[in-house]
C-alpha angles and dihedrals in degrees: 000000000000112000095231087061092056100042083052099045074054096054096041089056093041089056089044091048088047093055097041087059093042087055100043081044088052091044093054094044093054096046087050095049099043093049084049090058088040098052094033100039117018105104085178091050091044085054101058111033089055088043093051086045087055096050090048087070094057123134149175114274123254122221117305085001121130126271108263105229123192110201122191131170146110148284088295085062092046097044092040103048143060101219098198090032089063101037083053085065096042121035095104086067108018130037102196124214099187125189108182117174120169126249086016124146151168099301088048097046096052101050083039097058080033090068091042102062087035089062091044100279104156112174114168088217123025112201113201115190117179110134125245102284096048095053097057090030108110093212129103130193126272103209136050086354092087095038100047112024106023130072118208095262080048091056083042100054091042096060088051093047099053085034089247114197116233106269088048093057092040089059088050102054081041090051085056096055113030119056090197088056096050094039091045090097095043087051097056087047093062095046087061102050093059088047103040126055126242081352089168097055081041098051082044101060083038103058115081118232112237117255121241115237130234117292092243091051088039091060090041094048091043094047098057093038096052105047081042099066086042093065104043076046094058099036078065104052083249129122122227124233127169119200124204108216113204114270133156078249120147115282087221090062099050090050092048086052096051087045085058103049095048088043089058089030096255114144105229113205122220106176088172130019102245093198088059099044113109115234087244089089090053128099111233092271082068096224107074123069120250118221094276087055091044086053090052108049087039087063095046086051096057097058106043090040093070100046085049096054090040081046091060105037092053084050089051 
């Protein structure tokens, strides 16, 4: 073999080699900065991991101890309610574990209470509150979902769940592992704030609202997700209770989901009737409370929340 193949075949290795390490070193260097930003700057992140850390320590309650209450919801629940007001109102008779994690929804929510009382979670009552449209809608969330409430086996079962292609389900197990791949898309959000102007106003005329479906497949839909999540719930010595935050949503839709919890036995919460409340409590996207609707619907909750807790554990 002639020498200047070799020493070509050599170079050829030694640039390959070379671009093999600058990548792994870019890589690294990725993921560590990334989970620097994550851990230092995420006051979302800083929420909810401290939140989920919290509701790993739940347990059932002693004698003449308060009721252990895991709440979990949405943006509409973090938004809606004054955590420590209502604990304040409450606490002879709730102690409340809340998790609350924006653009969250039914599918996130399963395979997220899924991992909780898989990693030792017991509340005695668990309180989901989505809205209407999140919990039918087949979607998860990209971001922060798969690094904070799933498990690989979660992200796993998700993707086949919402039949998930295969770069779809590879993003999400990424998502799982790697911070720099599940912050990718809030980092560019934030990019963009700084560079666009008024770029949340912007991202919220843009996203579309989730349609309703029709009344026969919402039944259907609500049905198997909601015995669903009852039965994970008591498998797991816990109660179900859905709550029904305030939203401009359809006044059909709320009716067919009462009809289906009574129809499975779940006691469905609706602190205020969101097909009475005046536009004036809502923020300008018209779907999330102001603080005066937050106030409101607060103060409802604190006093049907109670009567609900005392309600299930007579009927225990």
């Amino acid at each position: 073999m002639p020498s200047y193949i070799s020493s070509s075949r050599r170079a050829v290795l030694i640039h390959i080699g070379w671009l093999i390490g600058s990548c792994t070193v870019l890589v690294m260097g990725l993921e560590i900065w990334s989970g620097y930003l994550l851990t230092r700057h995420s006051e979302t992140y800083a929420r909810v991991s401290q939140q989920y850390a919290e509701a790993l320590k739940v347990r059932p309650a002693g004698p003449s101890e308060p009721f252990p209450v895991l709440m979990v919801g949405n943006s509409l629940l973090l938004d809606g309610v004054d955590v420590q007001r209502l604990q304040q109102r409450t606490s002879a008779q709730v102690r409340l574990y809340p998790i609350f994690l924006e653009a969250t929804g039914y599918y996130d929510w399963f395979y997220g209470l899924q991992r909780l009382f898989r990693e030792g979670a017991r509340p005695q009552v668990v309180v989901l509150g989505v809205g209407v449209d999140a919990f039918v809608a087949n979607s998860v969330r990209q971001d922060y979902v798969p690094l904070l409430l799933f498990d690989l086996q979660d992200s796993l079962s998700v993707a086949s769940d919402l039949k998930m292609d295969r770069t779809e389900t590879s993003n999400l197990v990424l998502a799982h592992s790697s911070a720099f791949w599940d912050t990718r898309g809030v980092i560019r959000s934030q990019v963009l704030q700084h560079v666009v102007p008024r770029y949340r106003d912007l991202m919220a005329l843009l996203k579309p609202h989730p349609a309703t479906p029709p009344s026969a497949e919402f039944a259907e839909v609500a049905h198997a997700r909601l015995r669903r999540l009852r039965e994970l719930c008591e498998s797991h010595g816990a109660r179900l209770v859905l709550l029904i935050p305030p939203t401009p949503s359809s006044a059909d839709a709320i009716r067919q989901l009462t009809f289906v919890s009574q129809k499975l036995g779940v006691q469905m919460l609706i602190p205020v009737d969101p097909t009475n409340l005046p536009l004036k409590y809502y923020q300008s996207d018209y779907m999330h409370l102001n603080s005066d609707g937050a106030a409101l619907f607060t103060s409802a909750l604190a006093t049907v929340l109670p009567k609900t807790v005392m309600h299930e554990s007579t009927a225990d």
